[in-house]
C-alpha positions as CSV (number, residue, x, y, z in Angstrom):
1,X,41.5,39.7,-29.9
2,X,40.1,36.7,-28.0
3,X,40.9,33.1,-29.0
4,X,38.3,31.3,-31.1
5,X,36.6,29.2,-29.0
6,X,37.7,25.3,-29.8
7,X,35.9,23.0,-31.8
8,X,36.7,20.3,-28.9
9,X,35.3,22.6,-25.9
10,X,32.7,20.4,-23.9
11,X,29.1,21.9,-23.8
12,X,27.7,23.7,-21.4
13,X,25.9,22.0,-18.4
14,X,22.7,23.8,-19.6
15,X,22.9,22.8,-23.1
16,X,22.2,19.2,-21.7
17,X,19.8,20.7,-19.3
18,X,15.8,19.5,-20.4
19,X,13.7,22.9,-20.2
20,X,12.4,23.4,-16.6
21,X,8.6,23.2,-15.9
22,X,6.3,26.0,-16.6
23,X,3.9,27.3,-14.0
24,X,0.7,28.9,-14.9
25,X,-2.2,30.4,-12.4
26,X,-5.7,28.9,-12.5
27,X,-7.2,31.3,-9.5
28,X,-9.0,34.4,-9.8
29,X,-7.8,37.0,-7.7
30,X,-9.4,37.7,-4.6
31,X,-10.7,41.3,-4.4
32,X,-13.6,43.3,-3.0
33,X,-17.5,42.6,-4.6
34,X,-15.8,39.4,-6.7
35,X,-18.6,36.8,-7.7
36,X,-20.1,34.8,-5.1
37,X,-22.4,32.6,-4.8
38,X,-26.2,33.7,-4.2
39,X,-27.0,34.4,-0.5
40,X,-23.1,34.8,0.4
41,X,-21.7,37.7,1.8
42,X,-19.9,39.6,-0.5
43,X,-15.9,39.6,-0.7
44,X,-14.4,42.6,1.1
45,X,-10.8,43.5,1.5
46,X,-10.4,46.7,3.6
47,X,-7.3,48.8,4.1
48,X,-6.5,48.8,7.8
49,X,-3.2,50.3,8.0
50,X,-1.0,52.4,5.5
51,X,2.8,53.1,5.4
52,X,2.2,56.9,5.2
53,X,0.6,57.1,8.3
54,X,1.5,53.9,10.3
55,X,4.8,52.9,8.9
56,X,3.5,49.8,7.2
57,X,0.3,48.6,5.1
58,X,-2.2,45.8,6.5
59,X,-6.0,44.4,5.0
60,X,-8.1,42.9,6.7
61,X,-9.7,40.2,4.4
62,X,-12.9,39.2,4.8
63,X,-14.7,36.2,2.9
64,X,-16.5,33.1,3.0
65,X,-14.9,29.6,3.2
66,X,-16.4,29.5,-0.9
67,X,-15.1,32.2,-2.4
68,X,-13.3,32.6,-5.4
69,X,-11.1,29.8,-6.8
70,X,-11.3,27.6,-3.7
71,X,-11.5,23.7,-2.7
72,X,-14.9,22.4,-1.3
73,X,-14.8,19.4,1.2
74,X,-17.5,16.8,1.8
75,X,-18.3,18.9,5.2
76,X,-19.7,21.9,2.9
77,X,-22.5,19.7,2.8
78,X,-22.4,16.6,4.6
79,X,-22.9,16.5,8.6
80,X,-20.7,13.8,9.3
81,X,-18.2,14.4,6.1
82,X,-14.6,15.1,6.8
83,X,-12.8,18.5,6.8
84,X,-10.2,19.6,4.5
85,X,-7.7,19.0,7.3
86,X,-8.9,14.9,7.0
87,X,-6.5,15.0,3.9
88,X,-3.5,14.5,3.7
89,X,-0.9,17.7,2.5
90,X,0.2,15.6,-0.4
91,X,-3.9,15.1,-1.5
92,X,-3.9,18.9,-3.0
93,X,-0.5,18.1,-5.5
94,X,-3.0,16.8,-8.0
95,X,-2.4,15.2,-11.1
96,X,-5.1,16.1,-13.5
97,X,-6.2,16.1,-16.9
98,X,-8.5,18.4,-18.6
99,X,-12.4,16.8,-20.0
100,X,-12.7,19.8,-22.8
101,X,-17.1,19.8,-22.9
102,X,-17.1,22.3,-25.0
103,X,-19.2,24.6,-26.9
104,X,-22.2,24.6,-24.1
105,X,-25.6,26.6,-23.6
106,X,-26.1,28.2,-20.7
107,X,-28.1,25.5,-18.1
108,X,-27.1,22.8,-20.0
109,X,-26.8,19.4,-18.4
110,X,-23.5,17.5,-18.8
111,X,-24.4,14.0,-18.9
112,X,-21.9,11.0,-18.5
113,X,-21.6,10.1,-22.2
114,X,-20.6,14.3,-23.3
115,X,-17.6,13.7,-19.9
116,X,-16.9,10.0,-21.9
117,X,-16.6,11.4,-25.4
118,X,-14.5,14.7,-24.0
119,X,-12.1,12.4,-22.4
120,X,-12.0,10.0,-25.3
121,X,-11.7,13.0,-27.7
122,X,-8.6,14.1,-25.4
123,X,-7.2,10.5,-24.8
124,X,-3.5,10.0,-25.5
125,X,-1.0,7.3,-24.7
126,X,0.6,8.9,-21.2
127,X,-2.9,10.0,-20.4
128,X,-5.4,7.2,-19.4
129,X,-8.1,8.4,-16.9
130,X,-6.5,5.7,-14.1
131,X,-3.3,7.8,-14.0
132,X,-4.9,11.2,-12.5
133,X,-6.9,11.9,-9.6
134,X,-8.5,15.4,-10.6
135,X,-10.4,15.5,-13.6
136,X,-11.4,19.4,-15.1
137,X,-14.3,20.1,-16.6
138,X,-14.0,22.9,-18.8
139,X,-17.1,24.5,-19.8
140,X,-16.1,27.6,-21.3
141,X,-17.8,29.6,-18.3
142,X,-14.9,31.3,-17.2
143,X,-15.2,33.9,-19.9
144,X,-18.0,35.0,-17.9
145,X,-16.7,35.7,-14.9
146,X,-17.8,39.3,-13.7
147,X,-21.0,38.9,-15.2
148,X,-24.4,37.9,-14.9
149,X,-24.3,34.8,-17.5
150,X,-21.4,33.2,-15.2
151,X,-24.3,32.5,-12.8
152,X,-26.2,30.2,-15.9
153,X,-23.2,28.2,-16.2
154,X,-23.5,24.6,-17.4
155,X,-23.7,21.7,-14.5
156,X,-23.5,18.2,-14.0
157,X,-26.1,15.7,-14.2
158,X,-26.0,12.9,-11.3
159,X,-25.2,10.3,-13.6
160,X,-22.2,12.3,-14.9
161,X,-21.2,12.7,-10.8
162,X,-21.5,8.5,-10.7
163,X,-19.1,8.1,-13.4
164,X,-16.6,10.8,-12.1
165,X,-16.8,8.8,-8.6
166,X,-16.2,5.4,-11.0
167,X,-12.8,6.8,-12.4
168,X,-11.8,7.7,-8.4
169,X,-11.1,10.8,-9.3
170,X,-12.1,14.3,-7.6
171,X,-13.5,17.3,-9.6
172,X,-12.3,20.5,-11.2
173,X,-14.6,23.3,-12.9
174,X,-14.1,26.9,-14.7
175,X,-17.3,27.5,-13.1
176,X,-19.5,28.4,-9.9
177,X,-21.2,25.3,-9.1
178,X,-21.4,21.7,-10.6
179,X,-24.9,21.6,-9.8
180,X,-27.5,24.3,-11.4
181,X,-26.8,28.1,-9.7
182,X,-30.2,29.4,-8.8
183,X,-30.9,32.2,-10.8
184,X,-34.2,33.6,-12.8
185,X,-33.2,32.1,-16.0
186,X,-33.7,28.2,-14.1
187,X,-36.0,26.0,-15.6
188,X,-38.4,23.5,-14.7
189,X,-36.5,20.5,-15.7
190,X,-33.5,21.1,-13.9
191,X,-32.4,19.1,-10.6
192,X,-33.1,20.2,-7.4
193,X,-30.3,20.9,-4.7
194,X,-27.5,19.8,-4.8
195,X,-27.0,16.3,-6.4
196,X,-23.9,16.4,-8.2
197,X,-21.9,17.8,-4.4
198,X,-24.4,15.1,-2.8
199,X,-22.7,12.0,-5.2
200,X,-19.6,13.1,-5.1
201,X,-18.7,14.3,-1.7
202,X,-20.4,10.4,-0.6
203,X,-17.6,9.3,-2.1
204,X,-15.2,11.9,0.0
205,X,-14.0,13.7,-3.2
206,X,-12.9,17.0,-3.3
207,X,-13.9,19.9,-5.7
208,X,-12.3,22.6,-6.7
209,X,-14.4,25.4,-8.5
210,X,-14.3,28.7,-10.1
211,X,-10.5,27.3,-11.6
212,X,-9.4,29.9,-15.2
213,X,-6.9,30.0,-17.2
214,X,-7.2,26.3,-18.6
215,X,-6.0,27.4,-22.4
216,X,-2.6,27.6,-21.0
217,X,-2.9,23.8,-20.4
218,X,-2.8,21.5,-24.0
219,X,-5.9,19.3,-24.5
220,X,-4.9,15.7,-23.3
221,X,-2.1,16.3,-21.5
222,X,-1.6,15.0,-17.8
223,X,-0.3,17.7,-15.6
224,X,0.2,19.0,-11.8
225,X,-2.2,21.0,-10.3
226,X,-1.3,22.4,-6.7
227,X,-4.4,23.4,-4.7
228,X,-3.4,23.3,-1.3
229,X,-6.4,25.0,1.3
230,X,-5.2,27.9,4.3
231,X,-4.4,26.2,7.1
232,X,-8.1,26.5,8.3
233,X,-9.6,24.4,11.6
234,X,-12.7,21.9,10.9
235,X,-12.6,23.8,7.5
236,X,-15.6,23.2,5.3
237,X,-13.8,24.8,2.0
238,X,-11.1,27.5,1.1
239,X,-9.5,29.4,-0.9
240,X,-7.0,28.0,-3.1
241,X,-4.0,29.3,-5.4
242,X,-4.4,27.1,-7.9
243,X,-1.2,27.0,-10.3
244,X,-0.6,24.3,-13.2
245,X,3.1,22.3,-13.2
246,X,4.0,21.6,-17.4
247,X,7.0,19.8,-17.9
């Protein structure tokens, strides 16, 4: 029979251990006919190689700078803007904080006061807007990804793009586009273009679109977000793999 173990025995080193972070995705996966934005070529990944007859497996992947989850720098619109490469590496280990807008119409306008009253709404002591850099808008949209209605997502007015550049932070979204998607469901009041991009990428901010998976982050709380682009020349976006740090 083994020896009881002794009322005096030191703890374990991990019994003193705090828990280690949690990581959680916020990308879509990448895969052939995902959403894109009007006018862009469609995702494609194609098989170009298979281990049965080549003795390994290869895909050519084939997408635009703006697909998917992926990080849009002031160059997407801007002639003279600066590339993702004009960043530094350490510029895409966010910390961010999520502006919960919640419940939205499709089209509808997110003006400064709705991103003031979601962040005082989420406000808590470790969490003041001067302590993060990436503030995400959630909208609710990414419950429509894969379907028509993800293309009416909500945007943001110009004046709630001025207030974002005010708290020099850059943007997040669980949608397409912070400015109106064209579709057939647009209506006469909406902005033209592209003001929201226009404001913000003035003010060289980044924005990272199409993010998911924001319920696995708690309301208030400041995080990590890792977003770093490919390794792309003069790029004007990319592709991201977008994955949440909890302590």
């Amino acid at each position: 029979m083994s020896p009881d173990p002794s009322p005096s025995s030191p703890p374990s080193a991990s019994s003193n251990d705090s828990s280690p972070p949690t990581t959680h995705d916020l990308s879509h996966t990448l895969e052939s006919g995902m959403p894109v934005y009007p006018g862009t070529a469609s995702a494609s990944l194609e098989p170009t190689a298979s281990v049965e007859s080549d003795g390994y497996r290869a895909t050519r992947i084939d997408v635009d700078s703006h697909t998917g989850t992926h990080i849009d720098a002031p160059a997407h619109m801007l002639a003279d803007g600066p590339t993702l490469e004009a960043y530094p590496l350490e510029t895409f280990r966010f910390t961010a904080r999520v502006l919960d807008c919640r419940p939205l119409a499709a089209r509808e306008g997110i003006d400064s006061a709705a991103m003031l009253q979601a962040a005082a709404d989420s406000e808590t002591a470790d969490a003041a807007l001067e302590d993060v850099d990436l503030l995400v808008v959630r909208t609710g949209w990414e419950d429509y990804w894969g379907t028509d209605r993800y293309f009416d997502h909500p945007y943001l007015t110009e004046g709630a793009a001025e207030w974002l550049v005010s708290t020099d932070s850059h943007l997040g979204l669980d949608s397409l586009n912070p400015d109106p998607t064209p579709t057939d469901n647009a209506v006469d009041d909406e902005p033209a273009g592209y003001p929201a991009h226009h404001t913000l990428f003035a003010d060289d901010r980044l924005i990272l679109e199409n993010l998911c998976g924001l319920e696995a982050v708690p309301d208030g709380d400041t995080f990590e977000l890792h977003a770093s682009p490919l390794a792309i020349g003069e790029a004007d976006g990319s592709p991201v793999r977008a994955v949440a740090v909890l302590e």
